[in-house]
C-alpha positions in Angstrom: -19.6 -18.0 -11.0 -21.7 -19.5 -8.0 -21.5 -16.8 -5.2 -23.7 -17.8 -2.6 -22.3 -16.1 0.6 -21.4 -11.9 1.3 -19.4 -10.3 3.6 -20.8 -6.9 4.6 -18.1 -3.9 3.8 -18.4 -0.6 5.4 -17.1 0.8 2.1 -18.1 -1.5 -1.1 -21.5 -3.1 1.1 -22.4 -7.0 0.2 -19.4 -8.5 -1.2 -20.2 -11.7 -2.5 -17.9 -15.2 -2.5 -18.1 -18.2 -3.7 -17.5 -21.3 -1.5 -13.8 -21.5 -2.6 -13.5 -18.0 -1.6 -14.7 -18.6 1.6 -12.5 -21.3 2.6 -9.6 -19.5 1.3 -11.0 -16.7 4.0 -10.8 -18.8 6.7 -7.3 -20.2 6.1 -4.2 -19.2 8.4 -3.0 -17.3 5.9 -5.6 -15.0 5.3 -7.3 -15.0 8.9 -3.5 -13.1 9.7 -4.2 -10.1 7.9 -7.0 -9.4 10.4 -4.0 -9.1 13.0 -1.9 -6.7 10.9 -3.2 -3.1 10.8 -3.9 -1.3 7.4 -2.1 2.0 8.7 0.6 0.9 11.4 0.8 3.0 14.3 -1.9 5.5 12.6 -4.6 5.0 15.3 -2.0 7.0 17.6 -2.4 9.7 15.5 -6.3 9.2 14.3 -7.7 6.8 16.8 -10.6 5.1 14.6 -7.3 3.9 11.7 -7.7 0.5 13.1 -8.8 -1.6 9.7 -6.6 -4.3 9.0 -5.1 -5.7 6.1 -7.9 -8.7 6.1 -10.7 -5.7 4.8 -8.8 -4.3 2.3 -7.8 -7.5 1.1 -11.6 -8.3 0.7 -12.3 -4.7 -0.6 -9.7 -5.2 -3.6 -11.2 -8.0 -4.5 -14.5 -6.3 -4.7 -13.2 -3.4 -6.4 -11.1 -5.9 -9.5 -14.5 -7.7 -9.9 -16.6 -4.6 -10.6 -13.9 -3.6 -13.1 -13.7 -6.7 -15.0 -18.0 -6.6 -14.9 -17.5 -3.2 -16.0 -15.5 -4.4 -19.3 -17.7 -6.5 -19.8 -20.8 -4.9 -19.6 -20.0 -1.3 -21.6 -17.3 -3.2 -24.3 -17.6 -6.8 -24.3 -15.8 -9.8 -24.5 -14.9 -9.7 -28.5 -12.7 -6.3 -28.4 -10.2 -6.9 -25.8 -10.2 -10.4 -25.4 -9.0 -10.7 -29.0 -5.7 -8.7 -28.0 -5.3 -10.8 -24.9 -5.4 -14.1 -26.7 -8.3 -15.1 -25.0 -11.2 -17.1 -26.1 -14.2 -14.7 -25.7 -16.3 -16.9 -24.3 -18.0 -17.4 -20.5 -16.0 -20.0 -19.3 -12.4 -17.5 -20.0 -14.0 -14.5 -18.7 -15.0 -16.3 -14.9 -11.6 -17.7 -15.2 -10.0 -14.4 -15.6 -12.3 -13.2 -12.9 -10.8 -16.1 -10.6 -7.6 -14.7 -10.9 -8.2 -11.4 -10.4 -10.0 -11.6 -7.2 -8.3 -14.6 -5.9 -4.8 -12.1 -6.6 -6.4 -9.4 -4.9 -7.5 -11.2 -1.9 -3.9 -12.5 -1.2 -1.7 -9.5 -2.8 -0.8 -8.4 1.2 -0.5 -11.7 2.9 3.0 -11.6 3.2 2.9 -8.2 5.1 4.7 -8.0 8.4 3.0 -6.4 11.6 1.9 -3.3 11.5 2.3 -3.9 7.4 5.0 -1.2 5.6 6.1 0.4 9.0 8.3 -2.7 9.7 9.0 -4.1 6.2 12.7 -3.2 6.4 12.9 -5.8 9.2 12.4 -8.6 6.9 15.2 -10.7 6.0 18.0 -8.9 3.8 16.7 -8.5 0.5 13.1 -9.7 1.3 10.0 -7.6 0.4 6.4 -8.4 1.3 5.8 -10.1 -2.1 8.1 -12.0 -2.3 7.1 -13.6 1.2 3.2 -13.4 -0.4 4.4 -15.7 -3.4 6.0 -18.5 -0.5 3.0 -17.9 1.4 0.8 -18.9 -1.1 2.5 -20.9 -3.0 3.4 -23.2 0.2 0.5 -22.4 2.5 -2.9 -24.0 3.3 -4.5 -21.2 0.6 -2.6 -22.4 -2.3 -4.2 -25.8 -1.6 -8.1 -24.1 -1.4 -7.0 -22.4 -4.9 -5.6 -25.8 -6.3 -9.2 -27.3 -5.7 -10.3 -24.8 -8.2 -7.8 -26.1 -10.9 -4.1 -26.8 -11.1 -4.6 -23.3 -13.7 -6.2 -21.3 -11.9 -3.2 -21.9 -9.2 -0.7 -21.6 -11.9 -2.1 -18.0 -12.8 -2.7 -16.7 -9.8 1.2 -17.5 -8.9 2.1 -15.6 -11.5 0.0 -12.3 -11.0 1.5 -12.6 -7.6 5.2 -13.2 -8.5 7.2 -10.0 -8.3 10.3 -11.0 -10.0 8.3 -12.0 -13.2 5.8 -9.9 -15.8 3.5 -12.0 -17.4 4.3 -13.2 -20.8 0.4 -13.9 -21.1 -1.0 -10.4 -22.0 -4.1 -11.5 -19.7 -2.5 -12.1 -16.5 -0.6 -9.1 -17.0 -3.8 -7.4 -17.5 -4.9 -9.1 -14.3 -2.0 -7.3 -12.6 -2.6 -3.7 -13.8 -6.0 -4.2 -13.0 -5.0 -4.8 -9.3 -1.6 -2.8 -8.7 -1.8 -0.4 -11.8 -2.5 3.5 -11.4 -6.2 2.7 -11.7 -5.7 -0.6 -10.0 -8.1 -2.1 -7.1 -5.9 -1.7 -4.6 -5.2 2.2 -4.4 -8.9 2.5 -5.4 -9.7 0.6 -2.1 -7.3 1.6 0.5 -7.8 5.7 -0.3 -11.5 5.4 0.3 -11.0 2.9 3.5 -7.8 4.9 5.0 -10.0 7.7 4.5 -12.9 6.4 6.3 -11.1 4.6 8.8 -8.8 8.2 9.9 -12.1 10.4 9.5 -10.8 12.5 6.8 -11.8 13.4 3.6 -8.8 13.6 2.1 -9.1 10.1 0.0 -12.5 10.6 -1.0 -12.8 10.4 -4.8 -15.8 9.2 -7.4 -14.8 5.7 -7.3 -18.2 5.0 -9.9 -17.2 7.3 -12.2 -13.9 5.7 -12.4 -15.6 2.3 -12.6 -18.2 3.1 -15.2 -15.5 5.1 -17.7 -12.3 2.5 -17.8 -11.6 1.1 -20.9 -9.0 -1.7 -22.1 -6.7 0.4 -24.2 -4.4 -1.3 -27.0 -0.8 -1.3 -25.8 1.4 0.3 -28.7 3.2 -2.7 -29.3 0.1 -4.8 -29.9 1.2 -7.0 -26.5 -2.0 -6.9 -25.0 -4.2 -4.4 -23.0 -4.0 -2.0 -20.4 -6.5 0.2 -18.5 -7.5 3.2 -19.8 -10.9 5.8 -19.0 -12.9 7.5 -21.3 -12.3 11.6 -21.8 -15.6 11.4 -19.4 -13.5 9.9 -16.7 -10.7 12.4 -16.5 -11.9 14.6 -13.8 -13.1 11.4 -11.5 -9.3 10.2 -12.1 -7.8 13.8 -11.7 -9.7 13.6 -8.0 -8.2 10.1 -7.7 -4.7 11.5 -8.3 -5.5 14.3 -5.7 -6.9 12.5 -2.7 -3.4 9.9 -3.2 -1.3 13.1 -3.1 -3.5 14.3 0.1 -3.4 10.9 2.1 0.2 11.0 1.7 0.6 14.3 2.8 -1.6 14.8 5.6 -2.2 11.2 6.8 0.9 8.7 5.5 3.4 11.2 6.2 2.1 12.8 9.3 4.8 14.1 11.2 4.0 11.9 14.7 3.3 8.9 12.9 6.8 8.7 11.2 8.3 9.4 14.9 6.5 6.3 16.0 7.2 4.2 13.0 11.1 4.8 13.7 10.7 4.2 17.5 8.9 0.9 16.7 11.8 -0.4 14.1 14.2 0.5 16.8 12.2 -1.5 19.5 11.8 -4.4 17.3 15.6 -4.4 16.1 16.4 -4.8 19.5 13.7 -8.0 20.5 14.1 -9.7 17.5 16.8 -12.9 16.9 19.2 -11.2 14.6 17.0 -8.0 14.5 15.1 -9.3 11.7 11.6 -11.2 11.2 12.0 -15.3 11.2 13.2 -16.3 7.4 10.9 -19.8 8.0 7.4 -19.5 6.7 5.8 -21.2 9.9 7.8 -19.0 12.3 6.8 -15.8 10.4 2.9 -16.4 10.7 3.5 -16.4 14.5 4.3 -12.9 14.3 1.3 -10.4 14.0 0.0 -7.1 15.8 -0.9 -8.3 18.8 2.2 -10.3 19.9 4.3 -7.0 18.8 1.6 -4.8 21.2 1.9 -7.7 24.3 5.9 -7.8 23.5 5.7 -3.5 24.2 3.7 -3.9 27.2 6.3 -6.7 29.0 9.4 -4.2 27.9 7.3 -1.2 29.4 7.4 -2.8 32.6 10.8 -3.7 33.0 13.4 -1.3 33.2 16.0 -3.8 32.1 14.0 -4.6 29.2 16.6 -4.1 25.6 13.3 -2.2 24.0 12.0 -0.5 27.6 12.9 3.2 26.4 11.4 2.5 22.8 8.1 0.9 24.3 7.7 4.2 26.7 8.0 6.1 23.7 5.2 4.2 22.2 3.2 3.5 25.0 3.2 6.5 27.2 3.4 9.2 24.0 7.0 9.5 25.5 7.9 9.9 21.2 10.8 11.7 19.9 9.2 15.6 18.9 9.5 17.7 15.4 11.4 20.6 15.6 9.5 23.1 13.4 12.2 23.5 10.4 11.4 21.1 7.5 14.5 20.6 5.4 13.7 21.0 1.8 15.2 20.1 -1.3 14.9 18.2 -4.8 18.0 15.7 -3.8 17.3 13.4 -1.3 21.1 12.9 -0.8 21.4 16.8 -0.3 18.7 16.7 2.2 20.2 13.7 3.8 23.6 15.8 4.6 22.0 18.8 6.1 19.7 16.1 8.1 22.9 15.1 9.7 24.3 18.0 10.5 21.4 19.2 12.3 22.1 15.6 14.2 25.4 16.6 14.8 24.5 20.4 16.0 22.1 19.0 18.4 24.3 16.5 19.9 27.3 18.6 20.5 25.0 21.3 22.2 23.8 17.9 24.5 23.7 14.3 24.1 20.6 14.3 25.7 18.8 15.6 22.7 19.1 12.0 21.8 17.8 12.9 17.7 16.6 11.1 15.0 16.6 12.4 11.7 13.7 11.3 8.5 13.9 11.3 5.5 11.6 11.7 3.5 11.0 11.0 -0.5 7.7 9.5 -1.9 7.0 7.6 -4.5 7.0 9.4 -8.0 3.8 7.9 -8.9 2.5 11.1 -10.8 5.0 10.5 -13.8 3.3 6.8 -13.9 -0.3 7.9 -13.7 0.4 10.6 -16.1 0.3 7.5 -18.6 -3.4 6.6 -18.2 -4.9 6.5 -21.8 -7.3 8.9 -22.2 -10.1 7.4 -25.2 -12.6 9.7 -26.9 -12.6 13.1 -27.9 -8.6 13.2 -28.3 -7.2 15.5 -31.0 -4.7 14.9 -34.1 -6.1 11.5 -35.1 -4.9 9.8 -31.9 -6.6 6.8 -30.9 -6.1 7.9 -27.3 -3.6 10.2 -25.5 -2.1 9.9 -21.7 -3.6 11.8 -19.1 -0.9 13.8 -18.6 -1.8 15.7 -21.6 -5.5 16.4 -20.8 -4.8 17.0 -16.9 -4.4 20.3 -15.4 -3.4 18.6 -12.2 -0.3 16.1 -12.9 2.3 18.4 -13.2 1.3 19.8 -9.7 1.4 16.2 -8.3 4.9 16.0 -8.4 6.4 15.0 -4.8 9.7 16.8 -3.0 11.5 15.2 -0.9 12.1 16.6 2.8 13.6 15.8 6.2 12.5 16.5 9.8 14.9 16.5 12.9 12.9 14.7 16.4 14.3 15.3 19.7 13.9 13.6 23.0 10.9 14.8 24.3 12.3 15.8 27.6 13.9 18.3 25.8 11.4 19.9 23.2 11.3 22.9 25.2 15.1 23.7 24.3 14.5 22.9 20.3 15.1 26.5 19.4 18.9 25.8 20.6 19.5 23.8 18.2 17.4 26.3 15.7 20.1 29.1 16.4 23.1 26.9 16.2 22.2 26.2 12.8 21.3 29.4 11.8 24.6 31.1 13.3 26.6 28.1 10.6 
């Protein structure tokens, strides 16, 4: 594959693209994601989180190349791409490699400003992939990609389609090796969120993981999935742990979910119908910026719809945590005692203004406790899942837990609200 330009990554260094690539780069579609930040409102919170969907997008595509080189390289073509009903040849393998990378390239382009913190303001039912597919599928990339083959569109729709799992075991190989647990996409945004807040919290051996994957047999002989070596276990363990970390001390961060819910409310309020434009041309209009210019206009007029919300934002006027965290293994549990602490605090003054959060992440742990683990594995197994050679999954398991924010006027009066609870 004829690669003869490189953009220069703080994290993965020269990534190389073809031509194609490159004008696929510089179409509207992609040239967006350079206008939607990676992490939302994070920079509020850690002021150098200003990446934008646009690097990782070109950082999962560097990551799903070096795998499928990887395979390549330590296995070959003959042992997995028998049980993906591939021809083993040259010409299969780059066009797998197309796929991938093209797929990882455009797997966000559907996001909405400031990416997952306003997702919920797409139209009614709507997720980010599904607008990615329309995007694509209708947009000035999808007509780069068709240069490259009517196929190579064909299967990059697929990998992209939500609604669908592959029937061909090597696109849905392709998938797994983008969105899976040891997918190019966590695998980049960990070590870039990480680098773009200044923590180490997402740092993990990303070419140990690299250099130990493995295609693994699926047990109904349907194809291949991604599997690591016994070598690879710890590398993957510190993986696991740097995810559970992010979300903990970075995703979840208590200010940054204050602003997220100030922003939705703002943005319910500007918008026509309270919802992102359902027309693909209309949509692409909206990015970071024109949300951020829209904040300033309603922060200078106080009969603005959004003029409280953009304060908030703007001026660090945000909602503040009261110190109780309410705990709990049912979210609906948690949800009730949330609004009763609503209720508490607005019958003591209406002032207090609260908002309550819920909590509950993603159960990932029970998913990435499936990784097959090759080599070394005991009672004849050809592999077993990770989950069984881990000392860490089972202490990956998320609760779910709910904070109360008050009007920050207020905060100094929190502990009212505290001892209204506590007296029933």
């Amino acid at each position: 594959m004829p690669r003869s330009e490189a953009v220069r990554d703080p994290i993965h260094g020269y990534i190389a693209i073809t031509p194609l690539e490159r004008r696929g780069l510089d179409s509207r579609e992609v040239q967006r994601l350079r206008r939607i930040a990676q992490l939302g409102l994070t920079e509020l919170v850690y002021p150098g989180a200003r990446h934008s969907r646009f690097e990782h997008a070109v950082g999962a595509l560097a990551v799903v190349t070096r795998l499928f080189e990887e395979l390549r390289g330590r296995v070959g073509l003959d042992s997995w791409f028998a049980a993906v009903e591939r021809t083993p040849t040259e010409n299969e393998f780059q066009h797998l490699v197309s796929v991938a990378r093209w797929t990882a390239l455009l797997h966000d382009v559907g996001h909405a400003p400031f990416s997952h913190v306003t997702e919920s303001l797409l139209p009614s039912g709507e997720t980010h992939e599904d607008r990615t597919l329309r995007l694509v599928r209708g947009g000035e990339v999808g007509r780069v990609i068709a240069e490259g083959g009517a196929q190579l569109l064909e299967d990059v729709l697929l990998c992209l389609d939500p609604h669908c799992e592959p029937e061909d075991p090597a696109l849905a190989f392709v998938r797994e090796a983008i969105s899976g647990p040891l997918g190019a996409d966590r695998m980049d945004y960990l070590l870039r969120d990480s680098w773009g807040t200044g923590v180490s919290y997402g740092i993990f051996d990303l070419d140990r993981i690299v250099h130990t994957v493995l295609p693994v047999e699926r047990e109904d002989r349907s194809g291949v999935r991604l599997g690591i070596d016994r070598g690879g276990v710890s590398a993957t363990d510190g993986m696991l742990w740097a995810r559970a970390s992010m979300f903990g001390q970075v995703y979840q961060h208590r200010t940054r979910r204050i602003l997220d819910i100030h922003l939705c409310e703002f943005l319910t309020r500007i918008l026509p119908d309270g919802c992102y434009p359902r027309d693909d041309a209309a949509y692409l209009e909206w990015d970071d910026p024109r949300v951020w210019n829209q904040l300033r206009v309603a922060a200078g007029d106080p009969t603005d719809r959004g003029h409280a919300d953009a304060l908030r934002i703007l001026r660090r006027g945000h909602h503040r945590a009261l110190p109780e965290r309410i705990e709990g293994d049912d979210p609906a549990e948690i949800e009730v005692e949330l609004h009763r602490w609503k209720e508490a605090a607005l019958a003591l003054d209406p002032a207090f203004d609260p908002r309550v959060d819920l909590v509950v992440l993603a159960r990932d742990p029970s998913r990435s406790g499936e990784i097959p683990v090759c080599g070394g594995v005991e009672r004849g197994r050809a592999w077993v899942p990770l989950r069984e050679v881990s000392d860490l999954i089972d202490r990956l398991t998320p609760r779910p837990f709910g904070r109360i924010y008050i009007a920050n006027p207020l905060r100094h009066r929190g502990e009212e609200i505290s001892e209204r609870m506590s007296q029933g």
